[in-house]
N, C-alpha and C positions, 0 to 999 in steps of 0.2 A: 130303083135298081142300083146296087153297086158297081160299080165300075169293076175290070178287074185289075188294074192298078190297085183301087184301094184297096179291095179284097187279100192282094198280095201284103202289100204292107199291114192290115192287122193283123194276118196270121204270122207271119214275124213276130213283130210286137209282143203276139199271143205265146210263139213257142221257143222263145230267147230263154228268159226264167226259167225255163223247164229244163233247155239244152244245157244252161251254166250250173243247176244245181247239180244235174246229173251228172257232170264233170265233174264237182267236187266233190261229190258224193265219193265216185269212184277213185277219183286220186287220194282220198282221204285211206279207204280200204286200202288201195296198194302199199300205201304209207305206213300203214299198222300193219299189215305183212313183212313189211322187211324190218319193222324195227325186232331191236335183241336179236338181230341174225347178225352175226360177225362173218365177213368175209375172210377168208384162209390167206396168209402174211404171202405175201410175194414176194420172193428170192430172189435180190438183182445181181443177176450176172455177173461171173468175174469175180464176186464178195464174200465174203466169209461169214457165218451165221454168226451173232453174237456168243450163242455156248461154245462156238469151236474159233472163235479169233481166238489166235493168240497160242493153240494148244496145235504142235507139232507131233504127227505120230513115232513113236521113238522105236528105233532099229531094234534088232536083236541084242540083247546083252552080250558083251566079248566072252570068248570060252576063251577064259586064259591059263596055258600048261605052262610046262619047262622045256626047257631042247639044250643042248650043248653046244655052244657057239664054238669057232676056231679058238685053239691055245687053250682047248679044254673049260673056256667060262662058260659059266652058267648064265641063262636068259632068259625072258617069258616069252610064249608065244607070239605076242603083241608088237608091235612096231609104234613108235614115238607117235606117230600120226592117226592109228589106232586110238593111241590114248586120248588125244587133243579133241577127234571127233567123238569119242563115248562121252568125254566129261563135257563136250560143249552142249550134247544132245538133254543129259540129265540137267544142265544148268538152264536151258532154255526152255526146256518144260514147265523149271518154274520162276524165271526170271523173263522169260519171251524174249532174250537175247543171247549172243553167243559170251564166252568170257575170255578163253584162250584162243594169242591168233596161234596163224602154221607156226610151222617149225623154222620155216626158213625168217622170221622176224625175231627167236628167238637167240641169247645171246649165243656165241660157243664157240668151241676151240677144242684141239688136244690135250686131254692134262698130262702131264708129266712129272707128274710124282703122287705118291700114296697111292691106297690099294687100288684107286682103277688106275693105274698110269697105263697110258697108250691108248683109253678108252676117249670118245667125243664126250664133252660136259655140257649140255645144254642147258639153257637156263632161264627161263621165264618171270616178265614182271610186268604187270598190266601196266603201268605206267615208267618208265624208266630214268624218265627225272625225281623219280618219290624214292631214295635209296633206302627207306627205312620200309616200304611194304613186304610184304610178305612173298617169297618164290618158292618154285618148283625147280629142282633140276633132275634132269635126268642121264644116265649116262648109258651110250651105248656103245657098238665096237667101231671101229673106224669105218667098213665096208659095211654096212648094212644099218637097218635103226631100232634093232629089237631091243628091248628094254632091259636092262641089267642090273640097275636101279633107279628106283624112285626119291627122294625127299622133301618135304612140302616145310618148308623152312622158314623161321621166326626169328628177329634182328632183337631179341631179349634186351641190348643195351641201351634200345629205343623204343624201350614198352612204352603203348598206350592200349588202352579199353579197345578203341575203336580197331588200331589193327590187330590186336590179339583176335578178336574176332575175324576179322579176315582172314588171321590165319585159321583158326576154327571153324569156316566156310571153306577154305580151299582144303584142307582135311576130310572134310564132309563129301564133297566131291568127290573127292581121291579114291575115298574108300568104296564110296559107290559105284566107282568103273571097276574094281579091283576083286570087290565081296558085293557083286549084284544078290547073292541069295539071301543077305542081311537088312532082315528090316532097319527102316531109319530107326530106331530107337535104339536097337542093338549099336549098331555105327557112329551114334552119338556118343554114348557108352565107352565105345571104343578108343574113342581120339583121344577122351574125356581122360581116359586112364593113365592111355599111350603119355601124355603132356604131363600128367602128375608124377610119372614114373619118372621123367627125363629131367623135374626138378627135383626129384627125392636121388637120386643119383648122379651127381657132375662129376666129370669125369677134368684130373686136371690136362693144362696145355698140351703138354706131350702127350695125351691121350686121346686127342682130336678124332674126329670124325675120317679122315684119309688114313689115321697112324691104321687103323684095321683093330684096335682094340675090340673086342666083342661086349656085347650090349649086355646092360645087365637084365634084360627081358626080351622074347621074340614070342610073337602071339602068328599063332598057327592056325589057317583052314584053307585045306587042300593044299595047293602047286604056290599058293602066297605067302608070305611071311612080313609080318609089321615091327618094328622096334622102335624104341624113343632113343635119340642120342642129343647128348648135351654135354659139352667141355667149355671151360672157362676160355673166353675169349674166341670162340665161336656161335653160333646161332643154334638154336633147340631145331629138333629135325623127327619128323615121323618119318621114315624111311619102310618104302615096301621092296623086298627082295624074293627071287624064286626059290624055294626052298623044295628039298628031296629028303628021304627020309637020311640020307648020309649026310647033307647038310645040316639038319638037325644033330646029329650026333658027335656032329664036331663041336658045333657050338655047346654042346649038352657038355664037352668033355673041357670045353674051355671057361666051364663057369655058368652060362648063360642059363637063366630060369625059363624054360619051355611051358606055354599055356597052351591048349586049343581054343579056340574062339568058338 
């Protein structure tokens, strides 16, 4: 007779190999069930997807009119700060940073002479020890910061490639807070012209940009108006202004070739 000790220990023995195959057996199948099954990407908190780093949703485009400022000038709807935040929002869309700081880091004062005298001159330059890059200024009335004019302005006696381009980016920009209903190719187009024109035409000294000389081209669509100005010994300037159909009609009578855009 067996014991039942040993009885216990051969059936062991006996049902060990059975119990491990059959465990591998089964983890084997689980194994082959989950393979080619991809588990679904998990979103870590707080983070940004890869297709959408980097991409900020961009505001409303400005609706920009005309109005009548005090002393009868003319102005766009827009206010200086306006501008800074439409053109940083287009720039950061596709740069993922801003370009222009406030208002209150750019430069400015009262001018006191030429056609905007008593108007604030502000004056923008991303770097302000580089005297040779490329600016914006803008001019508004003393009490208030709506825009009266624009010029996105080029140091021509310190051409280089590189900041010509710069200024044909800040141009780019420009036009984009100004003429949102313009495709980029159209506004390429644009600048493209506006700068050919302002070298096929210099204007002498005394013909400055402040004397109020009129341009010899202003490119129209809607409540905007764009010209090229260049006089010797000044800087080449795309200037945007608010235009009314009686404004047009002055300039029309003072020379100036009127295009639609």
């Amino acid at each position: 007779m067996i014991s039942y000790k040993k009885y216990l220990s051969l059936l062991i023995v006996v049902l060990c190999p059975v119990l491990f195959f059959s465990c591998k057996k089964n983890e084997q199948a689980v194994s082959e069930k989950n393979s080619g099954t991809e588990m679904p990407p998990v979103k870590a908190e707080g983070k940004e997807t890869e297709s959408t780093a980097g991409k900020k949703k961009m505001s409303k485009a400005l609706e920009i009119g005309t109005e009548e400022g005090k002393n009868g000038h003319l102005q766009f709807s827009v206010s200086i700060e306006d501008f800074i935040e439409c053109y940083n929002q287009y720039y950061r869309r596709d740069k993922e940073s801003d370009y222009i700081q406030p208002c209150s880091e750019w430069y400015s004062y009262i001018q006191d002479f030429g056609k905007h005298k008593g108007a604030v001159h502000y004056e923008f330059t991303a770097d302000k020890k580089m005297w040779t890059l490329p600016t914006i200024t803008i001019y508004t009335p003393k009490k208030g910061k709506a825009v009266r004019e624009l010029t996105v302005n080029f140091d021509d006696h310190s051409y280089t490639e590189i900041m010509y381009k710069q200024y044909e980016e800040l141009c780019f920009y420009t036009l984009r807070v100004f003429l949102p209903d313009l495709p980029k190719k159209k506004i390429i187009r644009l600048y493209q012209k506006i700068n050919r024109l302002a070298y096929q035409n210099i204007f002498p000294g005394e013909k400055g940009f402040d004397s109020g000389n009129p341009p010899s081209d202003l490119y129209c669509h809607g409540a905007v108006g764009v010209y090229p100005y260049f006089a010797y010994g000044d800087s080449v300037r795309m200037c945007i202004i608010p235009v009314t159909g009686k404004v047009l009609k002055e300039y029309k009578e003072r020379g100036t070739v009127i295009h639609d855009i």
